[in-house]
C-alpha positions as CSV (number, residue, x, y, z in Angstrom):
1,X,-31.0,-9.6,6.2
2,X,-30.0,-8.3,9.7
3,X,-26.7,-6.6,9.9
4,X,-24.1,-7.4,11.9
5,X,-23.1,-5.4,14.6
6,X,-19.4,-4.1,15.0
7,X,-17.8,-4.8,18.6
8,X,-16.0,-1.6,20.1
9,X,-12.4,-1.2,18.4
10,X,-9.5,-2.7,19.7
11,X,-6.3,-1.3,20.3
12,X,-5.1,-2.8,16.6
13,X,-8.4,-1.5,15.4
14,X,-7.5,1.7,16.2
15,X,-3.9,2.0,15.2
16,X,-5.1,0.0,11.6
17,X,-7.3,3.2,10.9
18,X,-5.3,5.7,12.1
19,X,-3.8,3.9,8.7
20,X,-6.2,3.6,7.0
21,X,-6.9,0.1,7.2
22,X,-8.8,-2.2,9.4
23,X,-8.0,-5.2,11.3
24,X,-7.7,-8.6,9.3
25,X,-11.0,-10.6,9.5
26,X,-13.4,-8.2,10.3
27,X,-16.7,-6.4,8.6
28,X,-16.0,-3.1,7.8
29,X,-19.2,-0.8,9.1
30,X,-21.8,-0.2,6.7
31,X,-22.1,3.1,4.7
32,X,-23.3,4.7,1.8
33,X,-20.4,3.5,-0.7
34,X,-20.2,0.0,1.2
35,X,-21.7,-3.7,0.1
36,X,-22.6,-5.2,3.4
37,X,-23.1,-8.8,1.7
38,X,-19.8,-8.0,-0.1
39,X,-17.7,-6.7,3.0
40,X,-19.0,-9.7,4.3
41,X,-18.0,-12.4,2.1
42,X,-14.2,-10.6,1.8
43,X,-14.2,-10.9,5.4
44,X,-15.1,-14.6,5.6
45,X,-11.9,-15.2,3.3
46,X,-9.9,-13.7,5.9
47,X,-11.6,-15.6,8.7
48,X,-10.5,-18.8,6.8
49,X,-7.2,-17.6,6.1
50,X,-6.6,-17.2,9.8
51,X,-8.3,-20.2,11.0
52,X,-6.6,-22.4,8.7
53,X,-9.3,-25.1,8.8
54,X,-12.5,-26.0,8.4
55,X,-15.6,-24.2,10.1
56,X,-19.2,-25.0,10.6
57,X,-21.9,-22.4,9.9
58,X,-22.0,-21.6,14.0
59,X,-18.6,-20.8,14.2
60,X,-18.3,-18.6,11.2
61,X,-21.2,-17.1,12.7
62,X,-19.4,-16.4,15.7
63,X,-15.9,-15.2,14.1
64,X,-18.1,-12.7,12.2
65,X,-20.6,-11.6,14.7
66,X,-23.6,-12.1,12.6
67,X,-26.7,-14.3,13.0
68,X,-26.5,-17.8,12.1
69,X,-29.0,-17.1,9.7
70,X,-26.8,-15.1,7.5
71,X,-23.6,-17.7,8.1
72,X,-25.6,-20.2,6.8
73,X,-26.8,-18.0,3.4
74,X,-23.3,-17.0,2.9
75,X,-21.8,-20.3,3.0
76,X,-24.8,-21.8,1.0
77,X,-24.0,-19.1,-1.8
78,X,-19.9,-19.4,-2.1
79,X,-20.6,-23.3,-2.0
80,X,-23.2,-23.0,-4.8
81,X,-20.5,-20.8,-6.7
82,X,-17.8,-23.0,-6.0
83,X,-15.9,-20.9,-3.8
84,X,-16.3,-23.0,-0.6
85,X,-16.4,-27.2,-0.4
86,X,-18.7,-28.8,2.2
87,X,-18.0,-31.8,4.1
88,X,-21.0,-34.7,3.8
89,X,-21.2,-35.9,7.2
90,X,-19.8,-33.1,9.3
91,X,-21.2,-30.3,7.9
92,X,-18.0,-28.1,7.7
93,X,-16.7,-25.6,5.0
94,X,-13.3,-25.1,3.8
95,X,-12.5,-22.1,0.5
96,X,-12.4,-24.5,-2.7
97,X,-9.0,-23.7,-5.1
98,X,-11.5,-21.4,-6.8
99,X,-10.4,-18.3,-5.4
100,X,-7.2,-18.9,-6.1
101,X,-7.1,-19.5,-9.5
102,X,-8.9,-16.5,-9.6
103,X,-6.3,-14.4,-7.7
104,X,-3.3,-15.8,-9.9
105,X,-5.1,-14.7,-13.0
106,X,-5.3,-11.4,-11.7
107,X,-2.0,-11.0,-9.8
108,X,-0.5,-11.7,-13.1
109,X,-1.1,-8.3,-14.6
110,X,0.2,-6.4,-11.8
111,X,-2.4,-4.7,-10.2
112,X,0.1,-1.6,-9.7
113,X,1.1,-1.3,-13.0
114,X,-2.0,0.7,-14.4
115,X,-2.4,2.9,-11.2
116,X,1.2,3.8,-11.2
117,X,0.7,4.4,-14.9
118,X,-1.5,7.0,-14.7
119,X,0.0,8.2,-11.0
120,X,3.4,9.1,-12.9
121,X,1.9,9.9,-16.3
122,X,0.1,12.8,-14.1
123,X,2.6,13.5,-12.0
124,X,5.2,13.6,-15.4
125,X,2.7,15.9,-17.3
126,X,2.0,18.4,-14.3
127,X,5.4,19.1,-13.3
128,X,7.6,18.4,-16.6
129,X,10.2,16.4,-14.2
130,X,10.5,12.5,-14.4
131,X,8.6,10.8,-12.0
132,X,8.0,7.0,-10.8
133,X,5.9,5.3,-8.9
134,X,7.6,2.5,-6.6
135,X,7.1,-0.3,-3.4
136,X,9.3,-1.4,-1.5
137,X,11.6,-4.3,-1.7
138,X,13.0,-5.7,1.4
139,X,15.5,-3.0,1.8
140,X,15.3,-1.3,-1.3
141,X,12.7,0.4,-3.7
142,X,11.4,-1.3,-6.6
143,X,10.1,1.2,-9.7
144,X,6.6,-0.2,-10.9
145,X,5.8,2.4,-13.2
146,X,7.4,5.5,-14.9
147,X,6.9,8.7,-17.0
148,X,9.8,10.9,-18.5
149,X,10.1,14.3,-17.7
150,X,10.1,17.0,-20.9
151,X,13.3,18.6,-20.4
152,X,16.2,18.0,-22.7
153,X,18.1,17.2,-19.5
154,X,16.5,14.6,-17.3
155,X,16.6,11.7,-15.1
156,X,16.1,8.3,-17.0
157,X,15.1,5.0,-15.1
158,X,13.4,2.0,-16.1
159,X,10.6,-0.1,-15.0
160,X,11.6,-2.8,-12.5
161,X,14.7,-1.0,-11.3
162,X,15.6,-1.4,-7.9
163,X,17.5,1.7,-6.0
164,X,18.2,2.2,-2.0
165,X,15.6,2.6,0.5
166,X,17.6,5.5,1.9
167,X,19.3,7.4,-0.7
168,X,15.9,8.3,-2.4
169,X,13.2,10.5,-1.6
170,X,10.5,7.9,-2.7
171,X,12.7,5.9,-0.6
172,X,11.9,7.6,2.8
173,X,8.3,7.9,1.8
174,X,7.9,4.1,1.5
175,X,9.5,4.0,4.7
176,X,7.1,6.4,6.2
177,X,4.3,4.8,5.6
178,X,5.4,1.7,7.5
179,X,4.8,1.8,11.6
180,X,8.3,2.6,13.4
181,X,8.7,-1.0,13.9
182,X,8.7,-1.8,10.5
183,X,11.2,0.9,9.3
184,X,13.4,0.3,12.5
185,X,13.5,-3.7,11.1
186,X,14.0,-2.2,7.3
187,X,16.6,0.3,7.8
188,X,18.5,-2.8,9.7
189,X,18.7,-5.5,7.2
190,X,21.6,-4.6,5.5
191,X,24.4,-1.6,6.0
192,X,23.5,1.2,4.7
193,X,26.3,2.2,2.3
194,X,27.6,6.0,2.0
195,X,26.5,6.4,-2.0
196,X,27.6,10.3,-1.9
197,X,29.2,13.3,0.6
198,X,25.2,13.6,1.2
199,X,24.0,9.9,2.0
200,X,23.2,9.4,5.7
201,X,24.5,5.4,6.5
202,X,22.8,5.9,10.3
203,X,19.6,4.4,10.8
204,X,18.3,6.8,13.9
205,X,19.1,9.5,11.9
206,X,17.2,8.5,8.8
207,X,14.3,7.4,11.2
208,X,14.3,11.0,12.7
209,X,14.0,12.4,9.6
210,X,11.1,10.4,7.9
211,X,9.1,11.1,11.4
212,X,10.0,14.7,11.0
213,X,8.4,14.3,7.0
214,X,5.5,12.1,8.4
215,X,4.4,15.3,9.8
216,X,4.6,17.3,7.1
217,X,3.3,14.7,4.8
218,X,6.4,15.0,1.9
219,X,10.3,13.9,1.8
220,X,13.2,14.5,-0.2
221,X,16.7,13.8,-1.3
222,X,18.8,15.8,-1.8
223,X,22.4,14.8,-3.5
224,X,21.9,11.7,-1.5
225,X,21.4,8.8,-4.4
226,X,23.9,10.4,-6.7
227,X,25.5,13.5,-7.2
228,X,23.7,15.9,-8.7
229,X,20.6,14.3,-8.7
230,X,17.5,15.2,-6.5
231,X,13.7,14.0,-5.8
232,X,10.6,14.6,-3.6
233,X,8.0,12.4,-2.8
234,X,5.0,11.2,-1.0
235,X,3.2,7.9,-0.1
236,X,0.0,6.5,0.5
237,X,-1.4,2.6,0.5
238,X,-3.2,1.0,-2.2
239,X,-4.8,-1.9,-0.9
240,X,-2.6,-2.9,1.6
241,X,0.6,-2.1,0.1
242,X,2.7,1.4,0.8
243,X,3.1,3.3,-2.7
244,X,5.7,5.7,-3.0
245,X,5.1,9.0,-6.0
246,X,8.2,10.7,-6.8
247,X,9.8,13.4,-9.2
248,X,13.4,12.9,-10.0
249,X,15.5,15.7,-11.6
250,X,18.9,17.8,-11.6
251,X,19.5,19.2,-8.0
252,X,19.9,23.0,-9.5
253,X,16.2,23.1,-10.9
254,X,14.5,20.7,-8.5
255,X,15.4,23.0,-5.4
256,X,14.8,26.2,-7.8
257,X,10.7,24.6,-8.0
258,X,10.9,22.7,-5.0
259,X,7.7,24.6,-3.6
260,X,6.0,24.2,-6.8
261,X,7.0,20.8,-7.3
262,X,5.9,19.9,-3.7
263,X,2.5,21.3,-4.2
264,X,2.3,19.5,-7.8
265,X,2.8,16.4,-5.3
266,X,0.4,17.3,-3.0
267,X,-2.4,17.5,-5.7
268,X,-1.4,14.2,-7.4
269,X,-1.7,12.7,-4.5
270,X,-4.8,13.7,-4.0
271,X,-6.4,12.6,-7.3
272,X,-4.7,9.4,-7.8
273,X,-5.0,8.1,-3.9
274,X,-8.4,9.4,-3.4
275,X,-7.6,11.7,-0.7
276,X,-9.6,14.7,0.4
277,X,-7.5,17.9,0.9
């Protein structure tokens, strides 16, 4: 099957991998861990979702920069598997509700919930603090998954809690992982209310501070949710979502560990995002 060649990357390209990700629609480059046939049929998906109509074999040829050949063998096999309809006179293709059944069945059991299982369960075990794993939620943080600390005296939360994007470290690591665009949009949505003598209500100066912790790759909060009470954190994407890891305990013996709680971070991260130190 010949491969397709990937055009030079554009501008998005670039700032998408800088990311992490790539640009919506097209084939990711062939590699050792890497399907082509599957990159290829994700990508055709995408091409349909942006097209948002029905396409011949030529002109998924052309979205995808492969030979007509191959269009036409994809298309024959999703349409044989019931993943794409055919018209009977013009020839054109359109995704089948297939897919989508498929997708709801899934996206029922939140895909989150067993990776932010572990991710906290890890994070929990390593460094005897609470710790939760959370996305964001318009302009706050939503908890997906959590693991109590060990200590008599610890911070509780629950599962499907929802706290302030910028009283929280886990907070300011969701909104790191966003472009400035994003956070400048997030931090405006709503007032930011003063929660204690710590809080910081100004949007620049919370956007100053997560570019500062962008660099350094960790953020914190300290006092800022509730008094008393103080986190670190870190982000990374799943998928195409920002995840945010965090340990949650009394200010007094979070900052008396904070450099081994940050490393503890560092090396969760690691395992559970995939990352390479």
């Amino acid at each position: 099957m010949a491969k397709a060649v990937e055009p030079a990357p554009s501008a998005e390209a670039a700032s998408l991998a800088r990311r992490g990700r790539r640009p919506r629609g097209g084939l990711v480059e062939a590699n050792g861990t890497t399907v082509p046939a599957a990159a290829r049929a994700m990508a055709l998906f995408e091409v349909f979702g942006r097209e948002r109509r029905e396409l011949t074999k030529s002109e998924v040829a052309r979205l995808l920069d492969i030979p007509e050949s191959s269009s036409s063998d994809l298309l024959n096999t999703l349409h044989e598997l019931g993943y794409v309809s055919r018209t009977a006179t013009t020839r054109r293709f359109y995704p089948t509700g297939r897919l989508l059944a498929v997708a709801t069945v899934i996206a029922e059991n939140d895909p989150l919930s067993a990776f932010g299982a572990e991710a906290s369960g890890l994070l929990a075990q390593r460094s005897g603090e609470t710790a939760c794993c959370a996305v964001l939620d318009d302009n706050r943080i939503k908890v997906v998954a959590v693991s109590e600390g060990r200590h008599r005296l610890r911070y509780v939360i629950g599962v499907g809690d929802t706290f302030t994007v910028h009283g929280t470290a886990i907070g300011k690591a969701l909104l790191g992982g966003l472009d400035d665009h994003e956070m400048n949009r997030t931090l405006r949505l709503k007032a930011l209310s003063r929660l204690t003598d710590r809080t910081k209500t100004e949007p620049r100066e919370l956007e100053d501070e997560v570019r500062k912790h962008r660099e350094l790759g960790w953020y914190q909060a300290l006092d800022e949710g509730a008094v008393g009470v103080s986190s670190f954190a870190v982000s990374d994407r799943v998928g195409d979502d920002v995840v945010g890891l965090g340990i949650i305990g009394p200010t007094d013996r979070v900052r008396s560990n904070q450099d081994e709680l940050r490393q503890i971070l560092f090396e969760v991260r690691d395992t559970v995002f995939g990352r390479t130190s």
